[in-house]
TORKOLTI-303760 format. One record per residue (C-alpha): residue in three letters; x, y, z; residue number from 0. Coordinates in nm, 4 decimals. Example, Ala and Ser with C-alpha at 12.3 -4.5 7.8 and 13.67 -1.06 7.14 Angstrom:
["ALA", [1.2300, -0.4500, 0.7800], 0]
["SER", [1.3670, -0.1060, 0.7140], 1]
END
This chain:
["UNK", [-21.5059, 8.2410, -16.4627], 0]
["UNK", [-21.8941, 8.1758, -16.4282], 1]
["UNK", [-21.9428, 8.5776, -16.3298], 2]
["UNK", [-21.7111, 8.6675, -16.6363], 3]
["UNK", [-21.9461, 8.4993, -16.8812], 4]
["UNK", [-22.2329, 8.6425, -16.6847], 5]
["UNK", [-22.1157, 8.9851, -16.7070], 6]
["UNK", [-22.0216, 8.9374, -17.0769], 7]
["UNK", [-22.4298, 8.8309, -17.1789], 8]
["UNK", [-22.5250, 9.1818, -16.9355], 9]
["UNK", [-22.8052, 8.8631, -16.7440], 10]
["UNK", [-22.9378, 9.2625, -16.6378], 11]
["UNK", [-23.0827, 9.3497, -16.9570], 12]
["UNK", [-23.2146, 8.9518, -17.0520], 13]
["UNK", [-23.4748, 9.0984, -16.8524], 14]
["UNK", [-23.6419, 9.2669, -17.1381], 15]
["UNK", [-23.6927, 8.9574, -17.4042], 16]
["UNK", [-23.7577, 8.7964, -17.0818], 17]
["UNK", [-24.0983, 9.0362, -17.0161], 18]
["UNK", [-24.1665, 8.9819, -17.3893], 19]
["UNK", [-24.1990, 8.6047, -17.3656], 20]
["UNK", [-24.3875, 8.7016, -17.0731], 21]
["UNK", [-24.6389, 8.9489, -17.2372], 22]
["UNK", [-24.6927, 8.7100, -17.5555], 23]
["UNK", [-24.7229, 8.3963, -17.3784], 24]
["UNK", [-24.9771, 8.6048, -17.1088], 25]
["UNK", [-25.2116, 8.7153, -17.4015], 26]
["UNK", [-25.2398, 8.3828, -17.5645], 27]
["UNK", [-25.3648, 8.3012, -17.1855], 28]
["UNK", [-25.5796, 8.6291, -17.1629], 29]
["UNK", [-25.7568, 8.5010, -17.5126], 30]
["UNK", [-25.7346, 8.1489, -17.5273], 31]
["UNK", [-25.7510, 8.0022, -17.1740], 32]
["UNK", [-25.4316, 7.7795, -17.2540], 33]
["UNK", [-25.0833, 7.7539, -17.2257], 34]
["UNK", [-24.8684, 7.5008, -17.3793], 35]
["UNK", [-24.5982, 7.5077, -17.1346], 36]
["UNK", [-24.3162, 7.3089, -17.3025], 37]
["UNK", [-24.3613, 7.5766, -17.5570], 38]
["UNK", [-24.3509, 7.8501, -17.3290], 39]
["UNK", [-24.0120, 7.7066, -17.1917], 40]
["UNK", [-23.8119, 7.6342, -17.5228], 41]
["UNK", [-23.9502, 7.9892, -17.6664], 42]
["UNK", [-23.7736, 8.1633, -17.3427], 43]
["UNK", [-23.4646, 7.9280, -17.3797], 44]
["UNK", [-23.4394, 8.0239, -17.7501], 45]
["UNK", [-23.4942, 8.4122, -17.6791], 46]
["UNK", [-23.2868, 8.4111, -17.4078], 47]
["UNK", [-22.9875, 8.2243, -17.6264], 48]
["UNK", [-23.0581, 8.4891, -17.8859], 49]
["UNK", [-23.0600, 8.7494, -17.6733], 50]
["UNK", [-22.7978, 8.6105, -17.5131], 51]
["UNK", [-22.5712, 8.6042, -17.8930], 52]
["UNK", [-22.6341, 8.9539, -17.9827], 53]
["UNK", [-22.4853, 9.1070, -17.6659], 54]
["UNK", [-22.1813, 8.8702, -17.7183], 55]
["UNK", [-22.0884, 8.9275, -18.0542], 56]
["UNK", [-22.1791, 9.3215, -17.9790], 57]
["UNK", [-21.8648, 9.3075, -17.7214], 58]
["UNK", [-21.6545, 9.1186, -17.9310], 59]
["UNK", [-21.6922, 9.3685, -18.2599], 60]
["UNK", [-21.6827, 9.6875, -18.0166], 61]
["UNK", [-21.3421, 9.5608, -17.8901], 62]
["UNK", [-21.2326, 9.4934, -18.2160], 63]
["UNK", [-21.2943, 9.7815, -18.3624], 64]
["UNK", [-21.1716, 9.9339, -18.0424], 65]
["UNK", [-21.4526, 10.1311, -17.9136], 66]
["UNK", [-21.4854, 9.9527, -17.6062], 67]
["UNK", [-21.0820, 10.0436, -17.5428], 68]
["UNK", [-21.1877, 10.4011, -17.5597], 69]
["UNK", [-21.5306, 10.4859, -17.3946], 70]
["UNK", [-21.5565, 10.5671, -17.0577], 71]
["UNK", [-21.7407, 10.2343, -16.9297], 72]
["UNK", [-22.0202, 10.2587, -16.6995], 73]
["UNK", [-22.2979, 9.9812, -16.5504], 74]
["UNK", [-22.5439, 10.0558, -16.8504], 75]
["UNK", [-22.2895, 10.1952, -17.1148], 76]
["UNK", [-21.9373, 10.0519, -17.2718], 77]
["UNK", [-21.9754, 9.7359, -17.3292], 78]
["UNK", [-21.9385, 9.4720, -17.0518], 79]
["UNK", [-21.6040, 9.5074, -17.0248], 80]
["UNK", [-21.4689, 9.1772, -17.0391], 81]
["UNK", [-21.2124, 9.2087, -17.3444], 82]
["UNK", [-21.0764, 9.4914, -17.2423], 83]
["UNK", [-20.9853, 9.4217, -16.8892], 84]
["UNK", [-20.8780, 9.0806, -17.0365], 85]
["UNK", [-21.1232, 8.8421, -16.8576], 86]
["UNK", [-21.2130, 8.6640, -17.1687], 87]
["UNK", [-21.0703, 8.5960, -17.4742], 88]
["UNK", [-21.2283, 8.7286, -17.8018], 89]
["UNK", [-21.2503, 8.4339, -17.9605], 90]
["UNK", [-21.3714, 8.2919, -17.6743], 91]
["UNK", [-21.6500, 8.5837, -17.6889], 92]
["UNK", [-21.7248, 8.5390, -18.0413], 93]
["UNK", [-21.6818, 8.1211, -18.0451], 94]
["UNK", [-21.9975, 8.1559, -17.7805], 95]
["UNK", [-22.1800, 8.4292, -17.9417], 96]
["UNK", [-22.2318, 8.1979, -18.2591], 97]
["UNK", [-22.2645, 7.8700, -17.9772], 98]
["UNK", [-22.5987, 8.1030, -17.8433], 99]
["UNK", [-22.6910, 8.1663, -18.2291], 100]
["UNK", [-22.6751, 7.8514, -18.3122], 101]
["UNK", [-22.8775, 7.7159, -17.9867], 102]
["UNK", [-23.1749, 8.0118, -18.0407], 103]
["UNK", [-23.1775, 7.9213, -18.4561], 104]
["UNK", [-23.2349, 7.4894, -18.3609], 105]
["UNK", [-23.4970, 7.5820, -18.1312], 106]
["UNK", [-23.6529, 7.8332, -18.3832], 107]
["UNK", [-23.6118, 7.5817, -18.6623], 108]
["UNK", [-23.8495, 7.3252, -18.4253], 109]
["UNK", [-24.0591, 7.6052, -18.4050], 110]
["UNK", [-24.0901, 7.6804, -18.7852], 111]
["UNK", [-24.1505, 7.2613, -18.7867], 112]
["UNK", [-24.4658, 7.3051, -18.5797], 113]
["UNK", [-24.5800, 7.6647, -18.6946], 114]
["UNK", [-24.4914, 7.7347, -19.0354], 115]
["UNK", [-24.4124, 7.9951, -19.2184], 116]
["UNK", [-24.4904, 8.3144, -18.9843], 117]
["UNK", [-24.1790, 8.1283, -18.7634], 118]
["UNK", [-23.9489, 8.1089, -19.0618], 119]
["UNK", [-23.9690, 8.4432, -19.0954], 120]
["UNK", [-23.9871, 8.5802, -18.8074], 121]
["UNK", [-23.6429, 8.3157, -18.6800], 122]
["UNK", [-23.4629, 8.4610, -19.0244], 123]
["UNK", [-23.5053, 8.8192, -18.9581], 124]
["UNK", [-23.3528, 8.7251, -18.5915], 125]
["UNK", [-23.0823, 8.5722, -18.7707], 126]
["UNK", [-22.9448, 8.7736, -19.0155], 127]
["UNK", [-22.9812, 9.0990, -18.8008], 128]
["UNK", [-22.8484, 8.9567, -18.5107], 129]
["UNK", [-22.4937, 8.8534, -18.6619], 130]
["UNK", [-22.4920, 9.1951, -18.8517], 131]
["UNK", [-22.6355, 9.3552, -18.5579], 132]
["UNK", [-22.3102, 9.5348, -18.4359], 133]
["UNK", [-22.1507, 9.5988, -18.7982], 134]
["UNK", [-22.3755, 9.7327, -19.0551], 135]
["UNK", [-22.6986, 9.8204, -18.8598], 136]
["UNK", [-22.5744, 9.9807, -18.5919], 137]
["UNK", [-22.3090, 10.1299, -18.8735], 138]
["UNK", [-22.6336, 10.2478, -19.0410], 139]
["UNK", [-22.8026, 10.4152, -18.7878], 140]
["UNK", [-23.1196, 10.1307, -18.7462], 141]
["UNK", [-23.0321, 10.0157, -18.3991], 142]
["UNK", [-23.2850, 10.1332, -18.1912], 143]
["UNK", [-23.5119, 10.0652, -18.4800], 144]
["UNK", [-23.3797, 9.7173, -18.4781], 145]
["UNK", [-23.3873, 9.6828, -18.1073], 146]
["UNK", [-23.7500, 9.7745, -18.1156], 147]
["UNK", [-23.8564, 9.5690, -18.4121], 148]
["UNK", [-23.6620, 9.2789, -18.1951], 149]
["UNK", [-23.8874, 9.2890, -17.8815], 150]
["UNK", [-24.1991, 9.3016, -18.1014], 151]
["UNK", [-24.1031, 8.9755, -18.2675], 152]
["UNK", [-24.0566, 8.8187, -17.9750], 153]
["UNK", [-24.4173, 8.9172, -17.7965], 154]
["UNK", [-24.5841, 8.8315, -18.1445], 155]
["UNK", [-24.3553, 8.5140, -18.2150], 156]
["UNK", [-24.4326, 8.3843, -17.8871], 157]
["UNK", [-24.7849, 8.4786, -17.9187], 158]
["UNK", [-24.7963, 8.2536, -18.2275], 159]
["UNK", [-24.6714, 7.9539, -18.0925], 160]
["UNK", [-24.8636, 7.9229, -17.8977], 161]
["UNK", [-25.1933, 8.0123, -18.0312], 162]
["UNK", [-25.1203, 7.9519, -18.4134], 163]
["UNK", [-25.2740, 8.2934, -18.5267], 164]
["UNK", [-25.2143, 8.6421, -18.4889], 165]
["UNK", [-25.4408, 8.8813, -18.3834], 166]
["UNK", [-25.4500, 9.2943, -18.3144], 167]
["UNK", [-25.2813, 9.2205, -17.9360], 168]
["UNK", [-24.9892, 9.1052, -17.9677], 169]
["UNK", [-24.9024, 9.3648, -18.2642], 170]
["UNK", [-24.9913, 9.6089, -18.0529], 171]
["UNK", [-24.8255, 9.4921, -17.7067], 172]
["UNK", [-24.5278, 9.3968, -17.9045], 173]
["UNK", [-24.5074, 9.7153, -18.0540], 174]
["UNK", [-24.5113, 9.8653, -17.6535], 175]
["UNK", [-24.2661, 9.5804, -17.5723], 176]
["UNK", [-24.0073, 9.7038, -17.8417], 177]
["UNK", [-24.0333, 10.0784, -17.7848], 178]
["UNK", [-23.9415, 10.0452, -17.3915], 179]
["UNK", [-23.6896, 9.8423, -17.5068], 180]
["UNK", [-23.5408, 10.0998, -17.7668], 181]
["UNK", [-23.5882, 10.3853, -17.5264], 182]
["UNK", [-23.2987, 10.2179, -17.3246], 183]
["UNK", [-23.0341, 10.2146, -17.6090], 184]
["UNK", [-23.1361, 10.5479, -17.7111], 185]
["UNK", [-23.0222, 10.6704, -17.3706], 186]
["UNK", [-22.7281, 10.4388, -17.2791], 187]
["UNK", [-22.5900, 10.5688, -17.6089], 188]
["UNK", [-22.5258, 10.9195, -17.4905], 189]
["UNK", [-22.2054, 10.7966, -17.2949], 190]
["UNK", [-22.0239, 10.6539, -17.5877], 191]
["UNK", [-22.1441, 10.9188, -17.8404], 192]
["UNK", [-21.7806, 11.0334, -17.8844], 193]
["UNK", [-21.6150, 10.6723, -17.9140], 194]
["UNK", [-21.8962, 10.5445, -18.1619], 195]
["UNK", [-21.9187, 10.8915, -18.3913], 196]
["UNK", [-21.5086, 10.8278, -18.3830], 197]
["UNK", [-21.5232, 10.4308, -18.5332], 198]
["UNK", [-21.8567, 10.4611, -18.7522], 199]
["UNK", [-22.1548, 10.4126, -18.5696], 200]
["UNK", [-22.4411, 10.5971, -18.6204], 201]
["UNK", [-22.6814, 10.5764, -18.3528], 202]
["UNK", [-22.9931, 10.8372, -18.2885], 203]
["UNK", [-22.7750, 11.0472, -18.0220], 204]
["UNK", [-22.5056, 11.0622, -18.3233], 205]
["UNK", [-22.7786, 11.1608, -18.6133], 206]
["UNK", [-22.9608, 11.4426, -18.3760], 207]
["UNK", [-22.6763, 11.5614, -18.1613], 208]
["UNK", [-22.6641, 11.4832, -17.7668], 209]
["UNK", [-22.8720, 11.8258, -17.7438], 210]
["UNK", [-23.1333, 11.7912, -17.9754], 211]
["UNK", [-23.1692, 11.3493, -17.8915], 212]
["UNK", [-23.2147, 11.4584, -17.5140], 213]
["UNK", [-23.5197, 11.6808, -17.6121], 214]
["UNK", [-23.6732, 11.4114, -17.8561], 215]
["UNK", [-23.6405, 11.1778, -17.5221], 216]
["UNK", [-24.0086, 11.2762, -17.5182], 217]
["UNK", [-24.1050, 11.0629, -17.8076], 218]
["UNK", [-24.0407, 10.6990, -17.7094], 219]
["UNK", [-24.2714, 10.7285, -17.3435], 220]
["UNK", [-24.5225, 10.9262, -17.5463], 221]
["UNK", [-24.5835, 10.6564, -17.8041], 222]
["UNK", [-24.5622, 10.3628, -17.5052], 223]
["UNK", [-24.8307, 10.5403, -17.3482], 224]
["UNK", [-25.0587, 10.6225, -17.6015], 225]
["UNK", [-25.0402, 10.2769, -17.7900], 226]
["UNK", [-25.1694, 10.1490, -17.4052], 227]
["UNK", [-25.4339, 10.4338, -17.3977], 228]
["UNK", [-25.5699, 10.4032, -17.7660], 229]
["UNK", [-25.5585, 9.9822, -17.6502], 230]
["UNK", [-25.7536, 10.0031, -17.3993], 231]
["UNK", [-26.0126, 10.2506, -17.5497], 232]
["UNK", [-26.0727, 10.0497, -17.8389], 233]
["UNK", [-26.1250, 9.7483, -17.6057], 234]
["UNK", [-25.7849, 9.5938, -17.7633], 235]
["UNK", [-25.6282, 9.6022, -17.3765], 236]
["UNK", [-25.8257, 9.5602, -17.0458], 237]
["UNK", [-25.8878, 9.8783, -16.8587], 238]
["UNK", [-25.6574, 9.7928, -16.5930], 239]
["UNK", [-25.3688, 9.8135, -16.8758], 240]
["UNK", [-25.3621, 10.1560, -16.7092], 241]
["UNK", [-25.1738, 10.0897, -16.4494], 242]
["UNK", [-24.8673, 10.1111, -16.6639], 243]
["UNK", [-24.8814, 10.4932, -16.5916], 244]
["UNK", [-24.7845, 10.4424, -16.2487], 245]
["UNK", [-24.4529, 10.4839, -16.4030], 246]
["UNK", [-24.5288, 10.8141, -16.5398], 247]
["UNK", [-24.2914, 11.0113, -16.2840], 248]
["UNK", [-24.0287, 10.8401, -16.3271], 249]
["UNK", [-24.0525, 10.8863, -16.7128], 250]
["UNK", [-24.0904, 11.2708, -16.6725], 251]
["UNK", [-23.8061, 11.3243, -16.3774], 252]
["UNK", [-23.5979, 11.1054, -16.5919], 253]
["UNK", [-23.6819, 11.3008, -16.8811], 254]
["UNK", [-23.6229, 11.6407, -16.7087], 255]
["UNK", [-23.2849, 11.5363, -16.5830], 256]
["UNK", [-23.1460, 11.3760, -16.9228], 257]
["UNK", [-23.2262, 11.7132, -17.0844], 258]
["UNK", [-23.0415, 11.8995, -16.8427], 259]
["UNK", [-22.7288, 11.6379, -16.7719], 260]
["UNK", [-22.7188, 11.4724, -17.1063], 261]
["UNK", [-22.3366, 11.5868, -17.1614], 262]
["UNK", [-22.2502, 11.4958, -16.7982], 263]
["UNK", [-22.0993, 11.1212, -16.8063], 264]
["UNK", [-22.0810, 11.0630, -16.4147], 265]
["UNK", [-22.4555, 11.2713, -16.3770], 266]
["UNK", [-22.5935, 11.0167, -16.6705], 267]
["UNK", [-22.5309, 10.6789, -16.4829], 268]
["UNK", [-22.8236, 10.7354, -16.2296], 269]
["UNK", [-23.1145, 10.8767, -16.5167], 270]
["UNK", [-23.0149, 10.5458, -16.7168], 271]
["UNK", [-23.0783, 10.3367, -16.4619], 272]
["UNK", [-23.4216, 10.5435, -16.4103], 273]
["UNK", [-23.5060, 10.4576, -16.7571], 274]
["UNK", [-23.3916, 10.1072, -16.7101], 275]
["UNK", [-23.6500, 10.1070, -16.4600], 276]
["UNK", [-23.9514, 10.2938, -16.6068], 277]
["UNK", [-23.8654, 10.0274, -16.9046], 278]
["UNK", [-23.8997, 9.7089, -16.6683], 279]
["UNK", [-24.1854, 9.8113, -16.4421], 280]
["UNK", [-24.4229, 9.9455, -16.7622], 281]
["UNK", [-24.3691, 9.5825, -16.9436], 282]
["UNK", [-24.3973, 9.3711, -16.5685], 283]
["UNK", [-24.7153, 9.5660, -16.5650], 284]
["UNK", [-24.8300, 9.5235, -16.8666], 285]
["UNK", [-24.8236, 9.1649, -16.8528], 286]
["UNK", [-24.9793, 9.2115, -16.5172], 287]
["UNK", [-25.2609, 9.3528, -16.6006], 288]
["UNK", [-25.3604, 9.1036, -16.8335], 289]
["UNK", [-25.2918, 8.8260, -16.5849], 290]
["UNK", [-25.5547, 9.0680, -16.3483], 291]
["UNK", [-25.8214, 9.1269, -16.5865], 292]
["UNK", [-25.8148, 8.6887, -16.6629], 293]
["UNK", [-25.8271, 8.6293, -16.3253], 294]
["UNK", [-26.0926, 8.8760, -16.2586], 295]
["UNK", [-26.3426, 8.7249, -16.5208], 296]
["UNK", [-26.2965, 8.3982, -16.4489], 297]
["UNK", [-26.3948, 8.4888, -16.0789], 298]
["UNK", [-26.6986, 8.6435, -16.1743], 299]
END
């Protein structure tokens, strides 16, 4: 039962709000020279229960609205699975979706007791866009927009906790942090273009065309990588920020062979789980790199 529920919150992709805690709590550190760690670990509980809700009630409307029953599922496309194949019951999915919801909201709500205002807000956009997450903004074509709004919340929300200000770093980081995580639902789309254009949805892949979204692939790397570049020039990111173009190749091979298989369900599976990677190792070493450049100047 444990590795149905596991399955059902995809514990793969938590990975991604997990790097954004990561990055945000990492910058405060990189500026500040202080961590409040009982902050740090109710801000990743919180993101992670969030996270956590989103993917649950995401199953629960997909199989409802049966678009789950008719995709072709694969390991980073069609839903988890779990409703169809009858592991888990959807009220069972949906009772814990709003459980998770609930649990990320208290936390935030502690949060907005500390911090303010700049909490409140950012907790009620999480909110209200996570419950209508899977009905009207994905139904309005704003979820990798969403998505990428989602993982810059959480690098500047965390940011804030802990430091109580906002400054250009976190914006910008967050803005990286949201991008490489919208560049992964832009291309696990492509497999359930069919199923989603059939029952509503309107995701990029649907508003291009497959044709047309595999050539604008280009777009989401080339903003990741210039937001670093223009960083570190201005002297907003350390120089070794740069390292996060050692995933460069794997950005343009996976970019190549998207444009080329994009229509080819079975030849798809392996470039998304290239871009799943490019997506993980750019944030790790982004948050890396600040850790390095601290550690260097302290040294010195």
């Amino acid at each position: 039962m444990l590795s149905y529920w596991l399955r059902a919150v995809r514990i793969r992709f938590l990975l991604a709000s997990v790097i954004s805690v990561f990055l945000g709590a990492v910058i405060n550190w990189w500026q500040n020279t202080t961590i409040n760690l009982e902050f740090f670990v109710l801000t990743l509980v919180g993101v992670i229960a969030l996270h956590a809700s989103v993917d649950l009630l995401n199953d629960y409307w997909d199989y409802k609205r049966k678009i789950d029953t008719e995709t072709k599922r694969t390991k980073f496309s069609g839903g988890t699975g779990v409703l169809p194949e009858g592991l888990l019951r959807p009220s069972e999915v949906y009772r814990a979706g709003i459980i998770l919801l609930i649990i990320g909201s208290l936390i935030g709500a502690y949060f907005v007791f500390e911090r303010g205002v700049i909490i409140a807000i950012i907790l009620g956009f999480a909110v209200i866009s996570i419950y209508f997450y899977s009905t009207r903004i994905v139904d309005s074509g704003l979820g990798e927009v969403f998505v990428a709004i989602k993982g810059a919340m959480i690098v500047l929300g965390t940011y804030f906790v802990q430091a109580s200000h906002i400054t250009t770093e976190p914006i910008l980081a967050g803005a990286v942090s949201g991008i490489l995580s919208s560049t992964i639902l832009f291309v696990n789309s492509f497999p359930d273009h069919d199923a989603d254009k059939a029952h509503g949805r309107k995701t990029l892949v649907i508003l291009l065309g497959k044709a047309r979204a595999a050539s604008s692939i280009w777009i989401f790397p080339a903003v990741s990588y210039g937001i670093i570049i223009i960083s570190v020039a201005l002297h907003f990111f350390p120089i070794v920020s740069l390292i996060t173009l050692a995933t460069l190749p794997i950005a343009i091979k996976s970019g190549i062979s998207l444009k080329q298989r994009f229509d080819q369900i079975e030849e798809i599976v392996p470039i998304m789980k290239d871009f799943v990677s490019y997506s993980r190792i750019t944030g790790i070493l982004l948050v890396v790199s600040f850790i390095v450049d601290y550690l260097v100047r302290i040294a010195q």
